[in-house]
C-alpha positions in Angstrom: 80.3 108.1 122.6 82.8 109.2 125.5 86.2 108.7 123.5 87.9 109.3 127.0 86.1 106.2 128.5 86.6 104.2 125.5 90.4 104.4 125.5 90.3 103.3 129.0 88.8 100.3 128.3 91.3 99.7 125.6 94.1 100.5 128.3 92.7 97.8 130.0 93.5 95.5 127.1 97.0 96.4 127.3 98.9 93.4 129.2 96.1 90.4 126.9 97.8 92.6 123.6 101.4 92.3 124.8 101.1 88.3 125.2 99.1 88.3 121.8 101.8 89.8 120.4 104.7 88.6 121.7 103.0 85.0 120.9 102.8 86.2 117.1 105.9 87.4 117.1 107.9 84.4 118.7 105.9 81.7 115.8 106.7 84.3 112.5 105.6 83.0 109.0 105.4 84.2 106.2 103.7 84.7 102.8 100.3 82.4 102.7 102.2 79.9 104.9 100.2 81.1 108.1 99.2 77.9 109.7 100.1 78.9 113.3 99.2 82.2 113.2 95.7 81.6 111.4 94.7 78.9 114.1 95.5 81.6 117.1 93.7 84.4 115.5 90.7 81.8 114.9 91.0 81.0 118.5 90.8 83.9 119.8 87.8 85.5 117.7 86.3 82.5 118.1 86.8 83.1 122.3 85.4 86.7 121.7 82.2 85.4 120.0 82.9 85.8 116.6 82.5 83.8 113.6 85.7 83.6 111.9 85.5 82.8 108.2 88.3 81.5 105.5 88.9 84.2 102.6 91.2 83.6 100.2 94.1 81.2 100.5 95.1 82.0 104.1 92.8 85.6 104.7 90.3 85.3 107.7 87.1 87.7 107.9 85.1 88.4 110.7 82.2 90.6 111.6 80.8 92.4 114.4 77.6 94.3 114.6 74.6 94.1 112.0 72.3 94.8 115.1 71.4 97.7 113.3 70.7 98.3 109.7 73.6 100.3 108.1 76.5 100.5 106.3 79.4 98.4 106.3 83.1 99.7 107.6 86.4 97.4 106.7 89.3 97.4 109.2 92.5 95.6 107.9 95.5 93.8 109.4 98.2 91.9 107.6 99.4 88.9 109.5 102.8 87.9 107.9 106.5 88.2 108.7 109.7 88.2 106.5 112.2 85.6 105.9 115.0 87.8 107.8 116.5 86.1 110.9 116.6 88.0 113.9 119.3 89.7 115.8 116.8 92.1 117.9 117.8 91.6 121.6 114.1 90.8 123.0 113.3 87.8 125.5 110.7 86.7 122.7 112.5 86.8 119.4 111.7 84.4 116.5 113.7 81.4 116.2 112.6 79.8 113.2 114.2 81.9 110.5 111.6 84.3 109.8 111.0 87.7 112.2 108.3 90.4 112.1 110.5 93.3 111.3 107.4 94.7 109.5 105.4 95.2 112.7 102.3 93.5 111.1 102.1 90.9 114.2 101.0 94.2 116.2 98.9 95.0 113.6 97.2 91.7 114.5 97.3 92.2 117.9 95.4 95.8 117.6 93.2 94.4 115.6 92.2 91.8 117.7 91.7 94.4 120.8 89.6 96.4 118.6 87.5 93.3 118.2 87.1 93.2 121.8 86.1 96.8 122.2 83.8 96.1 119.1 82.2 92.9 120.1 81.4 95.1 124.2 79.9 97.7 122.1 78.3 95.7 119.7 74.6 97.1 120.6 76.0 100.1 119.8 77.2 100.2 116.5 75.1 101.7 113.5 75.8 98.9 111.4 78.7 96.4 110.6 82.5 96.3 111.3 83.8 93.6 108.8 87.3 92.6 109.9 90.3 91.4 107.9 93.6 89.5 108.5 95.5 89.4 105.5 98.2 87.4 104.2 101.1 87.9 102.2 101.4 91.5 102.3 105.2 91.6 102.0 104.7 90.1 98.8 101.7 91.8 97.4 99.8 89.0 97.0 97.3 88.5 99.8 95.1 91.4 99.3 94.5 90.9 96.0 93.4 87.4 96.7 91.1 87.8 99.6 89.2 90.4 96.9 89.4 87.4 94.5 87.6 85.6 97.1 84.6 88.2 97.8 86.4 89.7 100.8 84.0 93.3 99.9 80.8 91.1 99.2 78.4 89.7 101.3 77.9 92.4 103.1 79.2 95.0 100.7 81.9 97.2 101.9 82.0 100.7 102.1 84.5 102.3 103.2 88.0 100.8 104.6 90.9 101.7 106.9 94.2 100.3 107.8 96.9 101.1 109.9 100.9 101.1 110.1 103.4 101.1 112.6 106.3 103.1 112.0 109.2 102.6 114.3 112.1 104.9 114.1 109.8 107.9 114.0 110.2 111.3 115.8 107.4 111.5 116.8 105.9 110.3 120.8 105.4 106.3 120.3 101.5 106.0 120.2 100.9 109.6 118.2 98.7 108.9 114.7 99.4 110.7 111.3 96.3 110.4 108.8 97.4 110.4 105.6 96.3 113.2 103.3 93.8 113.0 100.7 95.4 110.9 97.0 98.5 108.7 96.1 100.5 108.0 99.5 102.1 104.4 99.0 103.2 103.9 95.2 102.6 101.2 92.8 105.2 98.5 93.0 106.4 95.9 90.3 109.1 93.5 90.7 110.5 92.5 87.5 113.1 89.6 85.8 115.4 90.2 82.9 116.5 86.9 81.3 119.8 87.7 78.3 120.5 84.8 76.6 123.6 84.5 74.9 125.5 81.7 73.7 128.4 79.8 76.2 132.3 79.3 74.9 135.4 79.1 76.5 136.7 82.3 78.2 139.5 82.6 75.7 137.8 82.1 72.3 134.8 85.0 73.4 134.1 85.5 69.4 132.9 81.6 68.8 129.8 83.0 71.7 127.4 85.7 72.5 128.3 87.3 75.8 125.3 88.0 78.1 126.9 89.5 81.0 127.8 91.8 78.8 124.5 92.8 77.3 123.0 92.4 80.8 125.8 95.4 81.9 124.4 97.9 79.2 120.8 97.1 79.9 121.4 97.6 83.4 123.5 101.6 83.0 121.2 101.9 80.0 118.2 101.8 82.1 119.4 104.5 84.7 118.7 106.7 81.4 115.0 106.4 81.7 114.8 108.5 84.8 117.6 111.0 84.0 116.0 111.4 80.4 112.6 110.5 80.1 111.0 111.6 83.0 109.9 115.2 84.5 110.6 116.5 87.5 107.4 115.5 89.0 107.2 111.7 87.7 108.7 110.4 90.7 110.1 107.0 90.2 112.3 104.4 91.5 113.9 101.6 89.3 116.4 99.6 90.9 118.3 96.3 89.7 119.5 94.2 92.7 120.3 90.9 91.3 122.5 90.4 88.3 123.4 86.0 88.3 125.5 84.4 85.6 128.0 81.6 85.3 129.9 79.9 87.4 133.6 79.7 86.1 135.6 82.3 85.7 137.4 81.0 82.4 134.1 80.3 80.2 131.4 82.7 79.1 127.9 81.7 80.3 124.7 81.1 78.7 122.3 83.3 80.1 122.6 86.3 82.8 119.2 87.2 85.1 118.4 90.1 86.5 116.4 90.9 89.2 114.8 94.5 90.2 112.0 96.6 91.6 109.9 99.8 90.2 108.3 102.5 92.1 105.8 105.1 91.0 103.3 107.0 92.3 100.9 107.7 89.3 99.4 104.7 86.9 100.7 106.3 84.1 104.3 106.8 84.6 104.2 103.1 85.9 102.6 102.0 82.3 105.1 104.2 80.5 108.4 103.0 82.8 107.3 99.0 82.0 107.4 99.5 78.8 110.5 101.4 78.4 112.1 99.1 80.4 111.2 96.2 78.1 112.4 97.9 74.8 115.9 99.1 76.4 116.2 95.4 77.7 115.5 93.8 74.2 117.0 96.2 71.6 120.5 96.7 73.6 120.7 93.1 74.0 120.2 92.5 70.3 122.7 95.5 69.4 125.5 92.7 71.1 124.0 89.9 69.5 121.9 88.2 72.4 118.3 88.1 73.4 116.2 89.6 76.3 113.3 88.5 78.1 111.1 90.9 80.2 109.1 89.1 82.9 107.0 91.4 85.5 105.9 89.4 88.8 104.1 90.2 91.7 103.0 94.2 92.7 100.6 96.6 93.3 99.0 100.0 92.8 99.3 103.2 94.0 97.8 103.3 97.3 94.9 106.1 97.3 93.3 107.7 100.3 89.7 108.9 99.7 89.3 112.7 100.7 86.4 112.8 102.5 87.4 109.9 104.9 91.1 111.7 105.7 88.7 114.4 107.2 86.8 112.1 109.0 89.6 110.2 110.1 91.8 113.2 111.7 88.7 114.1 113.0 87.9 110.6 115.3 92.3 110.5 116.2 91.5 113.6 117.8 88.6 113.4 119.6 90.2 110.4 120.8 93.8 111.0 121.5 93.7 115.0 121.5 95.3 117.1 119.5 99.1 116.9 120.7 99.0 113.3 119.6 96.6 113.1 116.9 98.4 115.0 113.4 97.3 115.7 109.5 100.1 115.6 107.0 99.8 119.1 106.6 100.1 119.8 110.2 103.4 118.1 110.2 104.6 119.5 107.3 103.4 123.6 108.6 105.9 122.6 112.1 108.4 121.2 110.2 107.9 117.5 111.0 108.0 116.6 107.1 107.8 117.7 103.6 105.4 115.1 101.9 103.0 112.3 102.9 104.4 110.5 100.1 106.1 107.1 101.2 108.7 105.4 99.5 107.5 101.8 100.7 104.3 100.4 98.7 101.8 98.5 100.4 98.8 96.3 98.7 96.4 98.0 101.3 96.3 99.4 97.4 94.0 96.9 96.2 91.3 97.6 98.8 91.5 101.1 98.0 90.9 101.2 94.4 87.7 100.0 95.5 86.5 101.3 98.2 87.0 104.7 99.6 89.6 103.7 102.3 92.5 105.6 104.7 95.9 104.8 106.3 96.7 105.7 109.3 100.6 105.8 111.1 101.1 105.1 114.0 104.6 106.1 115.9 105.9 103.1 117.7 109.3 103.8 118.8 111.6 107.2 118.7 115.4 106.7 118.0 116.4 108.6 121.1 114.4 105.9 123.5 116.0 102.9 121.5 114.3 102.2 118.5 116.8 103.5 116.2 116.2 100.8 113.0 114.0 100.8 110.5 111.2 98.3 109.0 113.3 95.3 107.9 115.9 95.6 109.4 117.0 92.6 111.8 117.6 94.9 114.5 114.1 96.9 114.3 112.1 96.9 118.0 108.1 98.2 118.4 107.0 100.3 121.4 104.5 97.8 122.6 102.7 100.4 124.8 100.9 101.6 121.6 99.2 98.4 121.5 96.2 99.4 123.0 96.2 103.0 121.5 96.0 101.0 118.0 93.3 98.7 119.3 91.3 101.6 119.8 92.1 103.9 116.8 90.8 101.3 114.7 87.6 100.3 116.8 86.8 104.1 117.2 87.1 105.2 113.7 84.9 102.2 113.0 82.2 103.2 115.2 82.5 106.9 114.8 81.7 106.9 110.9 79.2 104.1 110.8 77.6 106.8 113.2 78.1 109.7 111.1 76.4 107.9 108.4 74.1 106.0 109.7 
């Protein structure tokens, strides 16, 4: 395959991303409430040729190739914003309330142009690109549930890739980073303490149980389980950022509920953290006389990145994009450029790849210097568009490339 050629064509895609984008972009929504944005990505696979097909509660799966017998490659793209309103200065910013400060509407868009390239070179391809917009990533929900729903059956996956825009990053906007073989996103849990106490008037405290209180040791006693239960390595992140309880200032409440997140990067320390966490939250609130409550919600698993595919991976970015724009972790890391490929954000890509051998790529989208000084989630946060078609064709190309490879 001429990997110069096929990037032209993607180029060519360029202004058809932008406008699929910015239409995305300009209609946000979030969690499994996708109604607009499941129609126009229906529409336009539908337009391409494809066969669009309901996983899940709001997933969509579509497939290209299966001209030729082989095996079956997964490309992913989440589809959902965040309920943050949006102060970026851009002619097409969200009005509704919700904005895409998560970049997954150009992940949609990318995908999309990959489906072009795909669908031209369908003839071509030594077996089957299986394609996947997913839902509810913010809240690590919509992965899980388009598995629930077969999303790796019929016809069985084998191997999987996803990418992310980064914006913010020092590197050229439209340079690729392939993450390095094991744990690169961690495991996430949100979690809810409920202290129940007992409610009396502010200046009788003994005739009640004060759960604010409680709730104030089980929060500082909970800092203890990193600073004394953890080695070095057990890299965690346990963070309460809700604490709600009463509503007068005079009278002792009822209950107090607190709110938090965990991060960890190995099954194990997560297990051991949860459960720590639950026995500091019920014995300190019994040592003043109330009761706790430990209730863990949505999350998911470290995000693991198959050896054998990172090689392939950095191999295809390269052969498509050359070297001075194409980087391993550990080539960034031997120039300076970084110290880990560890991030701090989780992603429920995770879920694909505890089954699958599967990869994820970066993709730089923006460097502060040019403008795009704010992070992911942040209200402010701008994408380089012009790595639109670059994206389009990482993903296409990596599909084709290592349904080729093993054919």
């Amino acid at each position: 395959m001429d990997a110069e050629r096929f990037l032209r064509e993607a180029e060519a895609l360029q202004q058809t991303l932008v406008q699929e984008r910015r239409c995305l972009h300009q209609n946000a929504e979030v969690g499994f409430a996708l109604e607009h944005t499941v129609a126009f990505v229906k529409e336009e696979l539908t337009a391409m040729g494809l066969t669009p097909t309901p996983c899940g509660k709001a997933g969509l799966v579509a497939q290209v190739g299966g001209k030729q017998a082989g095996k079956v490659f997964l490309l992913r793209a989440d589809m959902d914003a965040l309920p943050i309103h949006e102060e970026a200065d851009v002619p097409f910013a969200s009005q509704n309330g919700n904005m895409h400060a998560c970049g997954h509407d150009m992940h949609t868009a990318m995908l999309l142009g990959a489906a072009r390239l795909l669908k031209v070179h369908e003839a071509e391809l030594a077996g089957t690109v299986k394609l996947m917009f997913q839902p509810s990533e913010e809240t690590f929900e919509g992965s899980k549930d388009m598995l629930a729903a077969g999303l790796l059956e019929n016809p069985k996956v084998d191997a999987a890739l996803m990418i992310h825009v980064m914006a913010g990053m020092p590197l050229s906007a439209g340079s690729v980073v392939v993450s390095a073989p094991g744990v690169s996103a961690p495991a996430a849990d949100y979690f809810e303490i409920t202290v129940q106490g007992k409610g009396c008037h502010g200046s009788m405290p003994n005739t009640g149980v004060d759960p604010l209180s409680a709730a104030a040791h089980i929060l500082l006693a909970l800092q203890e389980i990193h600073a004394r239960e953890l080695a070095m390595e057990d890299r965690a992140v346990l963070t309460v950022g809700t604490l709600h309880a009463g509503t007068a200032a005079n009278a002792i409440p009822d209950t107090a509920v607190m709110g938090g997140s965990l991060r960890t990067f190995d099954e194990e320390t997560r297990a051991f953290v949860k459960q720590r966490l639950t026995e500091i939250a019920e014995w300190t609130a019994k040592a003043f006389r109330a009761e706790a409550s430990v209730r863990f919600g949505t999350g998911c698993p470290t995000l693991r990145n198959d050896a054998a595919l990172s090689q392939c991976a950095e191999k295809y970015v390269k052969e498509l994009l050359g070297t001075g724009r194409a980087f391993s972790v550990a080539e960034l890391n031997a120039a300076g450029g970084g110290t880990s490929s560890k991030s701090a954000g989780s992603e429920d890509f995770a879920y694909v790849s505890q089954q699958v051998p599967s990869i994820m790529l970066a993709l730089a989208s923006g460097q502060p210097e040019k403008g795009y000084r704010y992070p992911q989630h942040h209200p402010l946060v701008k994408f380089d568009e012009s790595v639109l078609s670059v994206g389009a064709a990482v993903y296409a190309y990596n599909a084709m490339r290592w349904l080729e490879e093993h054919a």
